[in-house]
DOFIDO-422344 format. One record per residue (C-alpha): residue number from 0; residue in one letter; x, y, z. Coordinates in steps of 0.001 Angstrom, whole numbers. Example, Ala and Ser with C-alpha at 12.3 -4.5 7.8 and 13.67 -1.06 7.14 Angstrom:
<kedrens>
<nr 0, rest A, px 12300, py -4500, pz 7800>
<nr 1, rest S, px 13670, py -1060, pz 7140>
</kedrens>
This chain:
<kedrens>
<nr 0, rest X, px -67646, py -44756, pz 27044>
<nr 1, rest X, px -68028, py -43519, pz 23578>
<nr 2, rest X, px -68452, py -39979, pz 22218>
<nr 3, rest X, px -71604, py -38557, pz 22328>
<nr 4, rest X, px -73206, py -38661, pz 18486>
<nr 5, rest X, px -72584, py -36029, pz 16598>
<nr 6, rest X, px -69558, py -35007, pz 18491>
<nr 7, rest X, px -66096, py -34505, pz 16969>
<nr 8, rest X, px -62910, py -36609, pz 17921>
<nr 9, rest X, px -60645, py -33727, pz 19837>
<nr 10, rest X, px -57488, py -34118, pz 17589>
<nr 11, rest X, px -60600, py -33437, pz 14597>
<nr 12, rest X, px -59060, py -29621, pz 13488>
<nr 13, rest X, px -55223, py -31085, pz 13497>
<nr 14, rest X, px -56371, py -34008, pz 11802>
<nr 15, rest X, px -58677, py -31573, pz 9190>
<nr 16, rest X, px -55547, py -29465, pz 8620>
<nr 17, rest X, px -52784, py -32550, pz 7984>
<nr 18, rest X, px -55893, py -33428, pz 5173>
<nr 19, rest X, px -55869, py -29869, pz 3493>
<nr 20, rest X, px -52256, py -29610, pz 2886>
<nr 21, rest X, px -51870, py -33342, pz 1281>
<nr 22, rest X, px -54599, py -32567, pz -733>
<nr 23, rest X, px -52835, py -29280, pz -1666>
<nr 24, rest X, px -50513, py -31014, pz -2764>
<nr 25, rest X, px -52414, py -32994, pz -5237>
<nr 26, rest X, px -54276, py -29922, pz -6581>
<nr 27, rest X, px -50998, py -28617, pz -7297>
<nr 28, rest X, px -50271, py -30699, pz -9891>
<nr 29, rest X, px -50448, py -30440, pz -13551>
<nr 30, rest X, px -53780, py -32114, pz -13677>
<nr 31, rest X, px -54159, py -31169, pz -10075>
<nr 32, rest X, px -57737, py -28515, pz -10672>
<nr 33, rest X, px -59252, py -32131, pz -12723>
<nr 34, rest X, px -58720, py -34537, pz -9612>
<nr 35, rest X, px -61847, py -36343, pz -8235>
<nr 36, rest X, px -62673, py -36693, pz -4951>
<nr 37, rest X, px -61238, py -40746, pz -5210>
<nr 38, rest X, px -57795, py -39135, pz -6046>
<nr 39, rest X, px -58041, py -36322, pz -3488>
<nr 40, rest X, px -58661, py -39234, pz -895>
<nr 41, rest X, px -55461, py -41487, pz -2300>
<nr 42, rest X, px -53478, py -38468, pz -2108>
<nr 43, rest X, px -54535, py -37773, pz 1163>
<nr 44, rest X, px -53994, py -41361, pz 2046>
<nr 45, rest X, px -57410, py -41838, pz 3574>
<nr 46, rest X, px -61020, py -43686, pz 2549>
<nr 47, rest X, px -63026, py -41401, pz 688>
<nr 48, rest X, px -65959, py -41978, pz 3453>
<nr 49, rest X, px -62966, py -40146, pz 5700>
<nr 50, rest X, px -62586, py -37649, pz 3430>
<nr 51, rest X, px -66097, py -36881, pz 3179>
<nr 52, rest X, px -66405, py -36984, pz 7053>
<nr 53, rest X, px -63843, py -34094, pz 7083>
<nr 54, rest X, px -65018, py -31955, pz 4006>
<nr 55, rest X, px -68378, py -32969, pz 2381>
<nr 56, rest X, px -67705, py -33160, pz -691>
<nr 57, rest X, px -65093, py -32185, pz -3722>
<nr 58, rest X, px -66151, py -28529, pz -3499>
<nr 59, rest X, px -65728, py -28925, pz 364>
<nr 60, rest X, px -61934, py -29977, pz -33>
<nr 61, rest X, px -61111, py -26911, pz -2455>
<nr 62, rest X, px -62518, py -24308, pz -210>
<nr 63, rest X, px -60893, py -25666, pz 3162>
<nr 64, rest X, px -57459, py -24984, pz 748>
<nr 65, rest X, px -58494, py -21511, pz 303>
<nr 66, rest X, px -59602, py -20788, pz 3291>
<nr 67, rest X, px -56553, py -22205, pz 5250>
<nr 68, rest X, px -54673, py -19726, pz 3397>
<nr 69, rest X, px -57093, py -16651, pz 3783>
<nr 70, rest X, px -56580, py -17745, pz 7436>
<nr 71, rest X, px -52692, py -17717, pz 7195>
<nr 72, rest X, px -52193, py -14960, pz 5595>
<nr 73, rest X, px -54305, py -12601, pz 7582>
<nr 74, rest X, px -51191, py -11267, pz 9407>
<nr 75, rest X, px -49794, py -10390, pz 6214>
<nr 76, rest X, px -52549, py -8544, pz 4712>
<nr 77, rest X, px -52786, py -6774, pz 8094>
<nr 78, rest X, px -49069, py -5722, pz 7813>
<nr 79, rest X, px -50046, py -4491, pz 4135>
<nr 80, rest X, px -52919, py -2632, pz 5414>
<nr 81, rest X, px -51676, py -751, pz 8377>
<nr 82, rest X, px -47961, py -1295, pz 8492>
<nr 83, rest X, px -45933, py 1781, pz 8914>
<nr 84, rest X, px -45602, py 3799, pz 5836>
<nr 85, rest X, px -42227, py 4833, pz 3972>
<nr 86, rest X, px -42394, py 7413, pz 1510>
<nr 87, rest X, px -45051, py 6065, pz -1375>
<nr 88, rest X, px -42587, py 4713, pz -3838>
<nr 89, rest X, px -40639, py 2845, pz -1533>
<nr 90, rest X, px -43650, py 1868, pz 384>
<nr 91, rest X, px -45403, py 557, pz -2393>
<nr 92, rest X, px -42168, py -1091, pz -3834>
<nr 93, rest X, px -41904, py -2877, pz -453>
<nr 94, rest X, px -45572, py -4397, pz -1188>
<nr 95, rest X, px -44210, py -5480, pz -4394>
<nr 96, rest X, px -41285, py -7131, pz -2977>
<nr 97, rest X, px -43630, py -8902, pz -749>
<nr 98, rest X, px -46031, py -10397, pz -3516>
<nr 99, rest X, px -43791, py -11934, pz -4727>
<nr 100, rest X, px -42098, py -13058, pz -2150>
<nr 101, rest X, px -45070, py -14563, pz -800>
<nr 102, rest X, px -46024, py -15737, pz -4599>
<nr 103, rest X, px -42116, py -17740, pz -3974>
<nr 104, rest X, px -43728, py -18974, pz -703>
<nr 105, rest X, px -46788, py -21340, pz -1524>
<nr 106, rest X, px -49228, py -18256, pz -2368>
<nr 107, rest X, px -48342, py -18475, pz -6346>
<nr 108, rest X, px -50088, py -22421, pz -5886>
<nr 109, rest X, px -53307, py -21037, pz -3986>
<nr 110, rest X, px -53784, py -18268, pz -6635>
<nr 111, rest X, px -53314, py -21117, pz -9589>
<nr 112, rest X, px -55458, py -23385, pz -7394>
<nr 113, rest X, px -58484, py -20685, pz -6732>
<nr 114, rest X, px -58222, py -19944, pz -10631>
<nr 115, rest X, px -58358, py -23564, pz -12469>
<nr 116, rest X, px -61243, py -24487, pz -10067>
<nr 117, rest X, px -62681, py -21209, pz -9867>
<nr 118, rest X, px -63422, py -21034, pz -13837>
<nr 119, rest X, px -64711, py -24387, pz -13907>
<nr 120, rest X, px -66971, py -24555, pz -11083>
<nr 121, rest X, px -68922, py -21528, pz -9921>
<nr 122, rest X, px -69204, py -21537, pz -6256>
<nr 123, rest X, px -65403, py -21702, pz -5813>
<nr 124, rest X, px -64893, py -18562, pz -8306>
<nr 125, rest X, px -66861, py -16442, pz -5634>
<nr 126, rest X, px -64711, py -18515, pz -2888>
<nr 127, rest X, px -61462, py -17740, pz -4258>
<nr 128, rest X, px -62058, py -14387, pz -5141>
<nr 129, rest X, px -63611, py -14165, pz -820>
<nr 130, rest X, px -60521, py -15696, pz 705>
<nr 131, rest X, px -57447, py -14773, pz -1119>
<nr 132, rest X, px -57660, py -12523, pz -4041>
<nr 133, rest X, px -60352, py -9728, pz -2390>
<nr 134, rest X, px -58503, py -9591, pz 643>
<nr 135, rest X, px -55177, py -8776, pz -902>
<nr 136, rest X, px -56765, py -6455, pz -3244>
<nr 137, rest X, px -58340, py -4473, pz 481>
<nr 138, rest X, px -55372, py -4606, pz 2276>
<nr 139, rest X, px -53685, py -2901, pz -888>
<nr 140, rest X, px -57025, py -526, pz -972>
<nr 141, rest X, px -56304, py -2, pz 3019>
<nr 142, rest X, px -52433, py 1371, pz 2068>
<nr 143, rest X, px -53495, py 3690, pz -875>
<nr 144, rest X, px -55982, py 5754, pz 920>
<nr 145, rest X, px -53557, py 5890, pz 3697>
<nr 146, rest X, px -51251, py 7540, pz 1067>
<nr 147, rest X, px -53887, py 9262, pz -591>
<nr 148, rest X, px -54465, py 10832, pz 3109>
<nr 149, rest X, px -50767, py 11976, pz 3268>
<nr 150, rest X, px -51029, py 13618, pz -309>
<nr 151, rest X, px -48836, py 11092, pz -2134>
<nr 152, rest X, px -51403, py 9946, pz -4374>
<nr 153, rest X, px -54515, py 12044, pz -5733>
<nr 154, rest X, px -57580, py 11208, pz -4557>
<nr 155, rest X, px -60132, py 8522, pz -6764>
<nr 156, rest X, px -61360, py 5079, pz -6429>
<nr 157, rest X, px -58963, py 3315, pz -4318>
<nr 158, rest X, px -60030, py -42, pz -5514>
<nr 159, rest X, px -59773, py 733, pz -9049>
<nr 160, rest X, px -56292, py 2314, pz -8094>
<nr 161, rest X, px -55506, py -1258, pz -6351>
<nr 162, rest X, px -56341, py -3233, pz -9395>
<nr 163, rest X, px -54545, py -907, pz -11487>
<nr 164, rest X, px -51153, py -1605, pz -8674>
<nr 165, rest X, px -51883, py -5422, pz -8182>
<nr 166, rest X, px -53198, py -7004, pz -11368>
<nr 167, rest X, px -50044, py -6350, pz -13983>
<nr 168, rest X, px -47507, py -8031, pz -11422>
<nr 169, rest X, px -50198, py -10780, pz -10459>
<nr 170, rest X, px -50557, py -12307, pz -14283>
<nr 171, rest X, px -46190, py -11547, pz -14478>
<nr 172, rest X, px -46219, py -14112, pz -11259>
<nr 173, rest X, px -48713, py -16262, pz -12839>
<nr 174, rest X, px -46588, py -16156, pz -15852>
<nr 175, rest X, px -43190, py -17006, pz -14447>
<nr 176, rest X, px -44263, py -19626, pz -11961>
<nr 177, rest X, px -46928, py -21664, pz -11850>
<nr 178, rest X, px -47496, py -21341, pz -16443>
<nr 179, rest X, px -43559, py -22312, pz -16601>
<nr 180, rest X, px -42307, py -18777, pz -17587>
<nr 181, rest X, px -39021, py -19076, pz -16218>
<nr 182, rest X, px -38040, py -21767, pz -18659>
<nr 183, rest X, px -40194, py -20540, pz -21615>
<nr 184, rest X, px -40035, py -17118, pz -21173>
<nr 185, rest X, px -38146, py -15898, pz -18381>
<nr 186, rest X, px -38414, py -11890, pz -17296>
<nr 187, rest X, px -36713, py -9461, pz -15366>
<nr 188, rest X, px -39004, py -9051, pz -12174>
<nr 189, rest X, px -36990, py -6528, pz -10228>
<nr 190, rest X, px -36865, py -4515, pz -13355>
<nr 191, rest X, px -40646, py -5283, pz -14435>
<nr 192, rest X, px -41335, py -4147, pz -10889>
<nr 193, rest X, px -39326, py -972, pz -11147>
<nr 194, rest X, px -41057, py 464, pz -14259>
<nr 195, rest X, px -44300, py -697, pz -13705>
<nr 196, rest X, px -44265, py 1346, pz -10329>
<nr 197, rest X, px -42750, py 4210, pz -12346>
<nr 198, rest X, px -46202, py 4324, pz -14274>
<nr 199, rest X, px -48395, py 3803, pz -11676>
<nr 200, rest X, px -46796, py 6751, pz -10117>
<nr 201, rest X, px -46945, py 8692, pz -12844>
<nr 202, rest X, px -51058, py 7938, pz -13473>
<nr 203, rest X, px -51663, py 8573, pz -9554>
<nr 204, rest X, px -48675, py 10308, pz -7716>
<nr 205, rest X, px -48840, py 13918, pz -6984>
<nr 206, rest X, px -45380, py 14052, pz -7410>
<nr 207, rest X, px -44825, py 14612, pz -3161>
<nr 208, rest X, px -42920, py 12333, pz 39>
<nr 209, rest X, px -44088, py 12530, pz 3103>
<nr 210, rest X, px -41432, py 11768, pz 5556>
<nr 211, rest X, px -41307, py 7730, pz 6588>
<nr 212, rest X, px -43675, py 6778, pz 9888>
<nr 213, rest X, px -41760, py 5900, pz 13253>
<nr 214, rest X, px -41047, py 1937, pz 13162>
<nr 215, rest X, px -41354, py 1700, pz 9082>
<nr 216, rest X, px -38322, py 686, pz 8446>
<nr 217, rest X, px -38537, py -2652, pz 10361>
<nr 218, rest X, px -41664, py -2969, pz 8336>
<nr 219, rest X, px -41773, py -5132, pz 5049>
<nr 220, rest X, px -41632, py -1822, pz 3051>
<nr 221, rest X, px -38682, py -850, pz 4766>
<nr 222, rest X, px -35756, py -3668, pz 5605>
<nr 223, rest X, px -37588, py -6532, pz 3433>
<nr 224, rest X, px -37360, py -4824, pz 410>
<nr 225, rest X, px -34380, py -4855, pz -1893>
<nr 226, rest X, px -32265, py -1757, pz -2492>
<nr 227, rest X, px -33620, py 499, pz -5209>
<nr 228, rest X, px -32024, py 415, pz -8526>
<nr 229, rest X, px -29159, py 3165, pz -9810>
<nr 230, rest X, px -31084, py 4908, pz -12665>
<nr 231, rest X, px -28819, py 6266, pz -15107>
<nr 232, rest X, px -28097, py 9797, pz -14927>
<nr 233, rest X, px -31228, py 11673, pz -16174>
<nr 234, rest X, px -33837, py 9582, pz -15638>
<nr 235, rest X, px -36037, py 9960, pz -12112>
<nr 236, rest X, px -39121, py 8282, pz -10175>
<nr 237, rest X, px -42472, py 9583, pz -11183>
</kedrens>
């Protein structure tokens, strides 16, 4: 007996998610943000009329990538958000760390993904900026005004504070990986991260510690993170 119309064949969602990352894997490329829904499909190895039976349309592809990874990384922007907090600049150095860790990880292609398609087509601006750049910006909102609560940070706009944390490392990690940086122009990340958190600090810290919560260092701002760097005698954190 067949399925009922309308009704979805029950390995559909496994079948929907094997589709997203091939076609990741196209967008990825060079000319990966220009690929028509034809090339999507070959790269997917399936009709276009399967394609469209899964997605829609072009648009539809692009946003099942993004939202596959707003979906996978919700456990890390959770962790960001309400982890257990070290003292802020190790805290905050830990969320570094973990950018770009996760930048190392398959998050660096998403971002260059959500941008080439974003700036060309309009809906998927709004639909990157939804499922991965907003909610790493909140969870990064979430950990300021938990610091700003402990008096490690003065009080203001935590967003604006967020962007002001976030968007200098974000275009480094554009930079270095996905634009070619490394070969062309290759930078110090562990020391762009180190002074860049010294002036944040010094623009928002108070100048005050506040001791490290029970279980934070198992958290990624605690044993994930690499040492801090010996500063030659003289120089201090904000």
């Amino acid at each position: 007996m067949g399925r009922p119309a309308g009704s979805r064949n029950p390995d559909f969602e496994a079948t929907r998610a094997s589709l997203v990352a091939s076609v990741q894997k196209r967008l990825s490329e060079p000319d990966g943000p220009r690929a028509s829904f034809r090339e999507m499909a070959a790269a997917a190895g399936v009709s276009v009329a399967t394609l469209r039976h899964y997605f829609g349309s072009r648009e539809g592809v692009v946003s099942a990538v993004l939202s596959h990874w707003h979906e996978r990384g919700q456990r890390y922007m959770l962790e960001v958000a309400t982890g257990p907090l070290l003292p802020v600049r190790a805290s905050l150095r830990g969320f570094l760390f973990y950018l770009e860790l996760g930048f190392r990880a398959g998050v660096g292609e998403v971002h260059a993904i959500g941008i080439a398609c974003g700036l060309r087509e309009p809906t998927l601006g709004p639909k990157y900026l939804c499922e991965v750049l907003d909610p790493t910006l909140e969870s990064v909102e979430a950990r300021l005004a938990r610091h700003v609560a402990r008096g490690e940070l003065r009080a203001g706009d935590v967003r604006l504070m967020a962007l002001a944390l976030v968007s200098p490392p974000l275009l480094v990690l554009l930079h270095q990986h996905p634009l070619g940086g490394t070969t062309a122009r290759p930078l110090d990340w562990d020391k762009f991260a180190d002074e860049h958190l010294d002036a944040f600090l010094r623009a928002y810290g108070t100048g005050h510690e506040a001791p490290a919560e029970p279980g934070a260092e198992a958290s990624f701002g605690g044993g994930g993170g690499p040492p801090p760097r010996k500063r030659p005698r003289g120089q201090h954190d904000a």
